[in-house]
Each structure stands twice: as C-alpha cells, then as structure tokens.
C-alpha positions, 0 to 999 in steps of 0.5 A: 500500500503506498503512503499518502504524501501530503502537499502544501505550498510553503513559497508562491508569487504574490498576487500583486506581481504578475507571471512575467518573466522580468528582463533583468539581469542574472543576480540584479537585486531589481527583482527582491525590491520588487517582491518585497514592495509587491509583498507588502502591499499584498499584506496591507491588502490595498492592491486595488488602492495603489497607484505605481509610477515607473522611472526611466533606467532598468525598471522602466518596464515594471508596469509589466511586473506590479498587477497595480495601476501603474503610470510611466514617467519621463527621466526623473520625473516620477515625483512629480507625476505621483504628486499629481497623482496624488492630489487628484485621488480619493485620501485614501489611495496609496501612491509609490515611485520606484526610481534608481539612482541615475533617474532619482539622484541626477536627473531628477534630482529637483523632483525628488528633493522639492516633493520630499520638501513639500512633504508630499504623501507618496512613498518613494522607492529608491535603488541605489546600486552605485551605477547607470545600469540600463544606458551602459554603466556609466557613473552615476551620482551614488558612484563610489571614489575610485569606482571604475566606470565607462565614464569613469575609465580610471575611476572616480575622482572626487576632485573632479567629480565630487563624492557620492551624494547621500541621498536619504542624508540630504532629504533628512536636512529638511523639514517635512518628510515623515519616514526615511531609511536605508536597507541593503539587499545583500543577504536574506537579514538585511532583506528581511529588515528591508521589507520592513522598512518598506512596510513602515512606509506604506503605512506612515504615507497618509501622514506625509512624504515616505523613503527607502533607500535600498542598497543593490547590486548590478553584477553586470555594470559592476562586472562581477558575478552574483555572489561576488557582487553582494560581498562587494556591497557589504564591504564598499557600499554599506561603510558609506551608504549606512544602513537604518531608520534616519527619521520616524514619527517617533524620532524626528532629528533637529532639522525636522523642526519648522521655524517660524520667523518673528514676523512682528518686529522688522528687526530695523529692517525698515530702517535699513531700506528693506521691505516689512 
C-alpha cells in the first residue's frame, strides 16, 4: 500500500506581481525590491488602492511586473507625476515611485528633493546600486571614489567629480518628510529588515512624504558575478551608504523642526531700506 504524501505550498508569487518573466539581469537585486514592495502591499491588502509610477533606467518596464495601476514617467520625473497623482485621488489611495539612482539622484534630482520638501504623501522607492545600469554603466551620482566606470575609465575622482551624494542624508536636512531609511539587499537579514522598512512606509504615507533607500547590486555594470557582487556591497557600499531608520514619527532629528520667523518686529529692517 503506498503512503499518502501530503502537499502544501510553503513559497508562491504574490498576487500583486504578475507571471512575467522580468528582463533583468542574472543576480540584479531589481527583482527582491520588487517582491518585497509587491509583498507588502499584498499584506496591507490595498492592491486595488495603489497607484505605481515607473522611472526611466532598468525598471522602466515594471508596469509589466506590479498587477497595480501603474503610470510611466519621463527621466526623473516620477515625483512629480505621483504628486499629481496624488492630489487628484480619493485620501485614501496609496501612491509609490520606484526610481534608481541615475533617474532619482541626477536627473531628477529637483523632483525628488522639492516633493520630499513639500512633504508630499507618496512613498518613494529608491535603488541605489552605485551605477547607470540600463544606458551602459556609466557613473552615476551614488558612484563610489575610485569606482571604475565607462565614464569613469580610471575611476572616480572626487576632485573632479565630487563624492557620492547621500541621498536619504540630504532629504533628512529638511523639514517635512515623515519616514526615511536605508536597507541593503545583500543577504536574506538585511532583506528581511528591508521589507520592513518598506512596510513602515506604506503605512506612515497618509501622514506625509515616505523613503527607502535600498542598497543593490548590478553584477553586470559592476562586472562581477552574483555572489561576488553582494560581498562587494557589504564591504564598499554599506561603510558609506549606512544602513537604518534616519527619521520616524517617533524620532524626528533637529532639522525636522519648522521655524517660524518673528514676523512682528522688522528687526530695523525698515530702517535699513528693506521691505516689512
């Protein structure tokens, strides 16, 4: 008599992803950010809710992967097309950008800094892997000194290029975003400590402006296989780009708190020939 073998699914897509093979590379962390961001909106239960919008670099076909109303943006520009987004919906609609760090950090880098400033109410999705992946590996804003790049043939130079921008450190000097934090996507901790993240900016989206900042690799421009570029990430991009929460609700830094003027005294203003 044979035995009856039990069988249960332990692992399976998310209904918020669709069945499309995705066309990045072998070993791009592209398709973690995905499921990650896919899996919390599956638990939050707001897939019918939620509006996604496309950047232009590796990720400008992801409206085939989310099974989300999504919206394609020009270069750089998703932050502009979510706040308009926003603001026309119903309070109660979710609305997300997913930008790398050539769309988000260079060319768009207005958009991003003034929407965060406004303290808009979408979150936004940001990858950062330290390079211009879709165009040819050029160096991107996030490239680290030293890096070789096609633009950057015997590595970045500060002197002349200036150092990487920190992103999520620069949106923290101002005054109006709720969340902002960094996770890296390197190993299945600091993945599971990301999606985290990711949750808490979903959540905290009706009461302001939302970051994640995710560390991630691009095996191809980097030029090394898989496994190599995650260690790679580990010891280069993690001591610079520093991973954690930089403000929450609960913990809101200095520069968090609005300033208002003492708009009653000219302060010899008048005096001096300046308008009151």
């Amino acid at each position: 008599m044979s035995e009856q073998i039990e069988e249960r699914a332990v692992f399976e897509r998310t209904r918020v992803l669709t069945a499309k093979h995705t066309h990045y590379c072998p070993g791009c962390t592209h398709g973690i950010a995905h499921r990650l961001v896919a899996e919390v909106i599956d638990e939050l239960d707001i897939q019918e809710k939620t509006i996604g919008v496309c950047p232009v670099g590796c990720a400008v076909l992801a409206y085939e992967y989310f099974d989300l109303d999504m919206q394609e943006a020009a270069h750089g520009r998703a932050p502009a097309v979510a706040t308009g987004i926003r603001r026309v919906l119903p309070p109660d609609r979710y609305v997300f950008t997913y930008q790398g760090d050539g769309d988000l950090a260079s060319i768009g880098m207005a958009e991003i800094v003034h929407a965060a400033n406004r303290g808009e109410k979408i979150t936004v999705i940001f990858i950062n892997n330290g390079i211009y992946g879709m165009t040819g590996g050029q160096m991107a804003p996030t490239t680290l000194p030293g890096v070789k790049t096609t633009t950057s043939p015997y590595g970045r130079a500060p002197e002349e290029c200036g150092h990487p921008i920190r992103v999520s450190e620069l949106l923290n000097t101002l005054v109006a975003p709720r969340f902002i934090a960094r996770g890296a996507l390197s190993n299945p901790r600091e993945i599971a400590r990301a999606k985290k993240l990711i949750r808490q900016a979903f959540e905290l989206q009706h009461t302001g402006f939302t970051f994640v900042e995710l560390l991630s690799t691009c095996p191809t421009g980097w030029g090394l296989p898989p496994e190599k570029a995650m260690r790679w990430l580990e010891h280069n991009m993690m001591p610079f780009f520093r991973t954690g929460v930089l403000r929450a609700p609960d913990a809101m830094p200095e520069s968090a708190t609005p300033y208002a003027p003492d708009l009653s005294n000219d302060g010899g203003a008048a005096k001096n020939g300046a308008a009151t």
